[in-house]
N, C-alpha and C positions, 0 to 999 in steps of 0.2 A: 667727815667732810660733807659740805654741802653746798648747794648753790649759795651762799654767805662765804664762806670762806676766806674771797679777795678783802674786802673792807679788812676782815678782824685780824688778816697778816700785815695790811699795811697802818693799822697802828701797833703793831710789835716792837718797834724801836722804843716809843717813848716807854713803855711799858719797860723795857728793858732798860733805860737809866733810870727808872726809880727804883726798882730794885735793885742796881749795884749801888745806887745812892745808900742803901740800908744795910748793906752787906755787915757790914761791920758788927750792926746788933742781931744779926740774925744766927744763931746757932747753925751749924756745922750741919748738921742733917736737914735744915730746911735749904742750906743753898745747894745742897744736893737736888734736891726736889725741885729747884729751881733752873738747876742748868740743863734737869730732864726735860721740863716744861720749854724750854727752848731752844734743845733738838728738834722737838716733837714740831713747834712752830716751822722751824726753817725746811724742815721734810715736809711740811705742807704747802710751805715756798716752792715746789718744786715737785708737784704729782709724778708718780710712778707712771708711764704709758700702758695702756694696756695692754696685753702680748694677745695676738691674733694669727689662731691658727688658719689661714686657709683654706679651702677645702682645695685637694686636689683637680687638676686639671680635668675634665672629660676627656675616657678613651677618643680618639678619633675615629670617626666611623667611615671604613674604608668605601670610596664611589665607586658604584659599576661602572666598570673596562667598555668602553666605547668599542661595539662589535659593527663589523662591517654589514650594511643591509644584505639583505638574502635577495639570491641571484631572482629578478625577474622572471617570472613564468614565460613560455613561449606564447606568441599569442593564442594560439588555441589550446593550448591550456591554460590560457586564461578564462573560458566559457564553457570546455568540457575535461575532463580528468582524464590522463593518460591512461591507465587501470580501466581494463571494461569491464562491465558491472558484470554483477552475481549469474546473471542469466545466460551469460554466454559460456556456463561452463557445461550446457544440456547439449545432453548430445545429439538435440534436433539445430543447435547453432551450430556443431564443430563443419571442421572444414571435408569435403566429400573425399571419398577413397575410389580408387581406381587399381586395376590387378597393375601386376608389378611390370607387370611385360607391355603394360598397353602404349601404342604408339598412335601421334598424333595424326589424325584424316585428314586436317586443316589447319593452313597457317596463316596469320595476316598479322600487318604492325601498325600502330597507330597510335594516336591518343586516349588515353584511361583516364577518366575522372572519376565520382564520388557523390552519392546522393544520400541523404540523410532523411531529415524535416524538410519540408511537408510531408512526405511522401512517408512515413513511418508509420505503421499502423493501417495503412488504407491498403487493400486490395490490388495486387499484383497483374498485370494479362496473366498468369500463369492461373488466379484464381485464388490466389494463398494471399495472406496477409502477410505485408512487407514488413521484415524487420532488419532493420539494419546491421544490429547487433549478430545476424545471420552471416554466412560465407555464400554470398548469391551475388548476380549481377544480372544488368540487363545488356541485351544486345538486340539490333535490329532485325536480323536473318536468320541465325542460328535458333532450331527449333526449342521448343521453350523445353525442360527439360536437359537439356546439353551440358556435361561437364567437361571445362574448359581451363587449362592450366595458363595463367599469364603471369609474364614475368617483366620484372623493372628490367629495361635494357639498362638504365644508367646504373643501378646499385643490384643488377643480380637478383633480390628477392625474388622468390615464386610463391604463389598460391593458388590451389585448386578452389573453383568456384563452380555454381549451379546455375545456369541462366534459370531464373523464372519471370523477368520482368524486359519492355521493351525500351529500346534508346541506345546510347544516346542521343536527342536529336537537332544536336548541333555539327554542323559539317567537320568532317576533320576528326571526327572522336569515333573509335571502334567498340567503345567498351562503357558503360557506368558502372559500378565497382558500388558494393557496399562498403558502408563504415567502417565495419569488421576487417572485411578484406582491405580497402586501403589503408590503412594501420601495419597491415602483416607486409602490405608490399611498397611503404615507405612514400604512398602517395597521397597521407593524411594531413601533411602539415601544407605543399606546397599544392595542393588540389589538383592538377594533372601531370603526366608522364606518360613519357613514351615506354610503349609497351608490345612486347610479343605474345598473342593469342593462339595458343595452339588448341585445336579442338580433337580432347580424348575420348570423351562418348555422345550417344546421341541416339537419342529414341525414332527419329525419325530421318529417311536420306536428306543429303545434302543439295546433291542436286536435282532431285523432282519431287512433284507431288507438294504440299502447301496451303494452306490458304495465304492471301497475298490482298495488301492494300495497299495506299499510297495515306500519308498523313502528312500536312502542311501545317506550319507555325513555327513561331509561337507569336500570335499578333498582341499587339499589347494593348491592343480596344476592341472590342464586340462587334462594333460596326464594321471593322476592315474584314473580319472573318465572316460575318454575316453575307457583305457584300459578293464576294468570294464562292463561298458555299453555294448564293442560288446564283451564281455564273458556273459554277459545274454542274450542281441539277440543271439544269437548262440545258448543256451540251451535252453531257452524256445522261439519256433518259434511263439506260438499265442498269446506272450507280444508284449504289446508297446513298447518300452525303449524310455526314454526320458534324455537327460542330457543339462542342464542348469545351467546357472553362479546365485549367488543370490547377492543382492545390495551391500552385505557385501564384494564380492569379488573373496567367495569360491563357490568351485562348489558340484552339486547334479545330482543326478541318481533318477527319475521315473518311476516305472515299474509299466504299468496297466495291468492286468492279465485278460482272456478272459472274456467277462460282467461284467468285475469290483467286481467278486463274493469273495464275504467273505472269504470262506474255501480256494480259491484257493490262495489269496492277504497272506493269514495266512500262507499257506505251504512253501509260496514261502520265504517268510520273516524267517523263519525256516532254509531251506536250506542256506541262502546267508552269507555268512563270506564275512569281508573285510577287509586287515590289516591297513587300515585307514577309519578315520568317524563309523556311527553308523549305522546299520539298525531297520526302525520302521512302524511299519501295521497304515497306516492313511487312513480317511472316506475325500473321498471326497467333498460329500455332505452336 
């Protein structure tokens, strides 16, 4: 078979009456050969299809299962890791010890907040370098060196802490709390709580003796502090005045009062209005 094929089958008919026209003379073996010959024609009338195996279908390939998003981090664990790092496991970060029997000198309630950055790494009033990752806090009065147990009045946590640093010096707050410690006593995510400060030890009395100043701020321009500062040098000639930027930005006002005495740090802090920032009697020591 070939592309020819059609033509040469459809003159097969006439071909086929002249040879039965001849039958008669033709031997018996040739119309044999003759009625094969057109089999063969008419099976050409009529090609065989070709038979076609398909190839199998492809496996299906099963789609990943639609999983539900992963729960949202809380926002600050969005920008620092619940887990504190490696450093905090030196036993100059753990949390301070106190004998079993110790009972507390001093009590006071108030608000607890949290300081972190800036202030991490720079220089403490205690003289130590700030680390957050530390069990310390700072306080206004309470002599630097003081271990002070506070506790979440709303969730119970407690943890013992080190004053080495001073603050806080927003009205209304007892306590600034390292990192470490607000973590352990639950005041990490909502940044302050009320809190019980009981004071267990203390290098130095509570009620005398001291160095003692007054600090005003936090102004939020140079020139209001500026202004400020030489309106107390001017009225009180035997102060210090001091005025300084803090990490954060804002500025503050120092006033050390003649020997750093108590009564005189208190009066002074009495007299001083300011129509910006706050005034507060803090221990230096």
């Amino acid at each position: 078979m070939n592309r020819t094929g059609a033509p040469f089958v459809r003159a097969a008919p006439v071909f086929v009456r002249l040879i039965v026209g001849q039958l008669i003379s033709i031997p018996s073996t040739m119309i044999l050969f003759v009625l094969l010959a057109l089999s063969l024609l008419t099976a050409c009338n009529h090609p065989k299809q070709a038979r076609v195996n398909p190839p199998p279908p492809p496996t299906p390939v099963e789609q990943p299962r639609a999983t539900e998003p992963a729960n949202e981090p809380r926002p600050e664990s969005a920008t620092k890791s619940s887990s504190l790092p490696e450093t905090e496991t030196s036993p100059d970060l753990a949390e301070p010890t106190i004998p079993a029997d110790a009972t507390p000198l001093a009590t006071e309630t108030g608000l607890a907040s949290w300081y972190g950055p800036p202030y991490h790494n720079r220089r403490g009033s205690n003289g130590e370098v700030y680390n957050m990752h530390a069990m310390t806090a700072a306080h206004r009065t309470l002599p630097l060196g003081s271990i002070v147990r506070v506790t979440n009045v709303k969730t119970g946590r407690t943890a013992l802490v080190r004053i080495t640093d001073r603050g806080p010096f927003i009205p209304g707050r007892v306590v600034d709390l390292s990192l470490a410690a607000a973590r352990k006593l639950d005041i990490y995510q909502p940044g302050i709580a009320e809190v019980k400060v009981e004071v267990m030890q203390t290098p130095a009395p509570l009620d005398s003796g001291g160095k003692w100043a007054v600090q005003i701020g936090g102004f939020p321009h140079e020139g209001a502090a500026t202004k400020l500062a030489d309106h107390l040098t001017r009225r009180y000639h035997t102060a210090k005045v001091l005025r300084f930027a803090s990490p954060a930005g804002d500025w503050w006002i120092r006033v050390r009062v003649l020997d750093d005495d108590h009564e005189r740090a208190k009066k002074l802090a009495a007299e001083t209005e300011t129509p910006e920032g706050a005034v507060f009697l803090v221990r230096l020591d």
